[in-house]
Backbone as CSV, one residue per row, in Angstrom:
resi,resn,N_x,N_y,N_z,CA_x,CA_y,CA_z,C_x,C_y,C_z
1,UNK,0.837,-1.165,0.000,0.000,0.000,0.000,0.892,1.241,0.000
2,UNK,0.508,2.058,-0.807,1.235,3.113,-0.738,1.214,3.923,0.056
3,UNK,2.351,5.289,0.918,2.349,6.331,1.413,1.487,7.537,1.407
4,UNK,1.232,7.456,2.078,0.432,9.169,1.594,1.304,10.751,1.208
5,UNK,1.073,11.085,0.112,2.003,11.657,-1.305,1.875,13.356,-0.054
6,UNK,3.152,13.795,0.012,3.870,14.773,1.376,4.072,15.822,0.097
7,UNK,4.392,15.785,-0.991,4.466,16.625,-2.125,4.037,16.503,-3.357
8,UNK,3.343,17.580,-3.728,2.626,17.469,-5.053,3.518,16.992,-6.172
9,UNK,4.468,17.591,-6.413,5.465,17.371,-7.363,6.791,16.824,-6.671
10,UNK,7.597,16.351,-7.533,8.710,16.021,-7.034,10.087,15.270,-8.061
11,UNK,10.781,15.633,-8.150,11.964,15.164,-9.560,12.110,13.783,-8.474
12,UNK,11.978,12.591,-9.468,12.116,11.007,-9.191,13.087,10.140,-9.729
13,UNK,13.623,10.687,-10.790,14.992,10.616,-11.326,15.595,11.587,-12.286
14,UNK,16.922,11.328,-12.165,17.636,12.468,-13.084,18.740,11.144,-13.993
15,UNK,18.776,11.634,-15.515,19.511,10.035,-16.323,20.450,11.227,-17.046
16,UNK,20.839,10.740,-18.266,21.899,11.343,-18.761,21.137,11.895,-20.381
17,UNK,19.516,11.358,-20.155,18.860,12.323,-21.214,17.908,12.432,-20.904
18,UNK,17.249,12.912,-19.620,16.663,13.963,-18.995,16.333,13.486,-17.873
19,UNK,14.844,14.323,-17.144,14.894,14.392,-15.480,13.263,13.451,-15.952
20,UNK,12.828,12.668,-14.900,11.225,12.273,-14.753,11.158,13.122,-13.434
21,UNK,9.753,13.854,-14.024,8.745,14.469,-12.448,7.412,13.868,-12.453
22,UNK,7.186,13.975,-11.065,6.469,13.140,-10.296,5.176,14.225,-9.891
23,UNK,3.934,13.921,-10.805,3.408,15.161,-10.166,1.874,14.801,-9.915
24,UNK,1.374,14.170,-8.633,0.340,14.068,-8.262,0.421,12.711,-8.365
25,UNK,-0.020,12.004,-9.103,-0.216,10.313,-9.528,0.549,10.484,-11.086
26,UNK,0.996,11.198,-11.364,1.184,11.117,-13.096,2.814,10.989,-12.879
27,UNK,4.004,10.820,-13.960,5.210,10.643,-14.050,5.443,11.643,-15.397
28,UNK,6.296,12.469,-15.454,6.586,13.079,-17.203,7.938,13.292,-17.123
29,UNK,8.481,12.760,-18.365,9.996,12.980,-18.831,9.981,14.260,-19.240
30,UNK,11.020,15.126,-18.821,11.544,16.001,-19.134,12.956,15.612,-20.345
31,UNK,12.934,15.721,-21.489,14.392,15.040,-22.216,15.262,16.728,-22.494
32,UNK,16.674,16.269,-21.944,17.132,17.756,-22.029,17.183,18.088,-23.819
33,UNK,16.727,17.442,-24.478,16.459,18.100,-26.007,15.486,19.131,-25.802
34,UNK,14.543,19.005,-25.616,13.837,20.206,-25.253,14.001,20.879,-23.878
35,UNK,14.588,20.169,-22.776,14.662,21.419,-21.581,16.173,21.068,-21.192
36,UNK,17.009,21.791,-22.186,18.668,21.785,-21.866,19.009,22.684,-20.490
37,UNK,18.501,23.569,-20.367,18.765,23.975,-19.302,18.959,23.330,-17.659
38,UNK,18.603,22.082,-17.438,18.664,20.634,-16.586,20.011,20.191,-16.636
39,UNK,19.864,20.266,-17.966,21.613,19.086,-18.841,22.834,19.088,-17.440
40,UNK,22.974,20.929,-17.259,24.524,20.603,-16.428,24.302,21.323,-15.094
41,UNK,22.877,21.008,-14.637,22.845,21.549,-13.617,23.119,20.282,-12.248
42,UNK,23.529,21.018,-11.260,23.442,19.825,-9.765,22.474,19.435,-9.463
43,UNK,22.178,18.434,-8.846,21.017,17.406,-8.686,20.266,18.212,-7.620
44,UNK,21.382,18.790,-6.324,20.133,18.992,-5.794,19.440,20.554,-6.288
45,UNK,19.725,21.542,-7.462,19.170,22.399,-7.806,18.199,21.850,-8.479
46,UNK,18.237,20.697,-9.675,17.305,20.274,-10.318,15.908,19.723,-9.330
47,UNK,16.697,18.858,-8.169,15.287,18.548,-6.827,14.589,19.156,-6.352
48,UNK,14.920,20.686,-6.130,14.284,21.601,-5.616,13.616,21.837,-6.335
49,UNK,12.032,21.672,-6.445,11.061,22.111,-7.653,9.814,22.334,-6.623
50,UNK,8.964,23.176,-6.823,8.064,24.121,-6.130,7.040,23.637,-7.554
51,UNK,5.309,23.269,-6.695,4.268,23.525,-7.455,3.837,25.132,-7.090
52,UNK,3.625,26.231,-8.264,3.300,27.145,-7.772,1.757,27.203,-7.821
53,UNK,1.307,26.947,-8.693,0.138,26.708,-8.335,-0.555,25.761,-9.554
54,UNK,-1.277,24.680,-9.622,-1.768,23.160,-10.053,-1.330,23.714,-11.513
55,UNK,-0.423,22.598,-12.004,0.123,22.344,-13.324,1.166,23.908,-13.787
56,UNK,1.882,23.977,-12.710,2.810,25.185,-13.055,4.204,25.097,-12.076
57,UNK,5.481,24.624,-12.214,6.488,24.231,-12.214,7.652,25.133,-11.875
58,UNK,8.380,25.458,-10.241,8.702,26.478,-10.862,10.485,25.909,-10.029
59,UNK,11.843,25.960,-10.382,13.169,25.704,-9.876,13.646,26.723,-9.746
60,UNK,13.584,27.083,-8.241,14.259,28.327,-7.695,15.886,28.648,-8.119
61,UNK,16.431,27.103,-7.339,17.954,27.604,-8.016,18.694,27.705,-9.327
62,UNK,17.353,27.309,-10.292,17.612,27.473,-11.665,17.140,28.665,-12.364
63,UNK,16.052,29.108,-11.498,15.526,30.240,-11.962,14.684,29.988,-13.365
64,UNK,13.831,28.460,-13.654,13.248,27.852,-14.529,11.703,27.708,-13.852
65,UNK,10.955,28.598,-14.553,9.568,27.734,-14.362,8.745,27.360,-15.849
66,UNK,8.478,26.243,-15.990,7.184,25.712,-17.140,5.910,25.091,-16.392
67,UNK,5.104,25.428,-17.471,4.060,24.934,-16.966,3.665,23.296,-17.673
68,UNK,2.269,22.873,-17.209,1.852,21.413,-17.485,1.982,21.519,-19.104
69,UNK,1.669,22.042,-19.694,1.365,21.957,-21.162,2.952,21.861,-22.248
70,UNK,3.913,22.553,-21.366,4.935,22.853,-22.213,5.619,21.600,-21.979
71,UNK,5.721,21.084,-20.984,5.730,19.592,-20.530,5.476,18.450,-21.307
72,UNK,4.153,18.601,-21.470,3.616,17.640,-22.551,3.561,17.858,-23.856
73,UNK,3.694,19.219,-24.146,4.045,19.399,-25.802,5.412,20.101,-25.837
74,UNK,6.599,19.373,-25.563,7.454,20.728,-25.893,7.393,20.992,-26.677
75,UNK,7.467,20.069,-28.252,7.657,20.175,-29.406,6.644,21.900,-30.420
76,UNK,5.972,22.207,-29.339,4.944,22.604,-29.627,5.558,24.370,-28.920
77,UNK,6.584,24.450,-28.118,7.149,25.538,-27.486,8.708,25.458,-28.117
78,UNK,9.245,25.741,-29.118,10.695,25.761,-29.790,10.996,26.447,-28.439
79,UNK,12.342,26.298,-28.606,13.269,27.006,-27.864,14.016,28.373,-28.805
80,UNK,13.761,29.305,-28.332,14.130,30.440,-29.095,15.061,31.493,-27.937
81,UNK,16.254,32.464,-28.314,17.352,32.683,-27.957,17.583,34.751,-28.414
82,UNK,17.155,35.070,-27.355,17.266,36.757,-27.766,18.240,37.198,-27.428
């Protein structure tokens, strides 16, 4: 039987092509092709992840927040460079 869930979200692993988060009952790969900014960061900056408020994502010591959608479509949010 499972625990009773102490955080909404939560990074559950980090691999060498991207992070899985843990968010409610659901699991989503993050692949650093679309969120490079992860790639060379320290584990515990990448752990530290804050729900700010339902389906919105935010890493203080990265200074990275996405929300649920960009998540599930990155392909759908290019990465663009000003």
């Amino acid at each position: 039987m499972p625990g009773t869930v102490i955080s909404p979200v939560e990074v559950v692993q980090v691999s060498r092509f991207g992070i899985w988060l843990a968010v409610d009952t659901d699991e989503h790969f993050l692949d650093y092709k679309y969120f490079p900014w992860f790639r060379k960061a320290a584990i515990d900056e990448i752990c530290e992840v804050e729900m700010l408020i339902p389906g919105h994502f935010f890493w203080p010591k990265l200074d990275i927040d996405l929300d649920i959608d960009c998540i599930l479509n990155p392909g759908s949010y290019p990465l663009i460079s000003t």
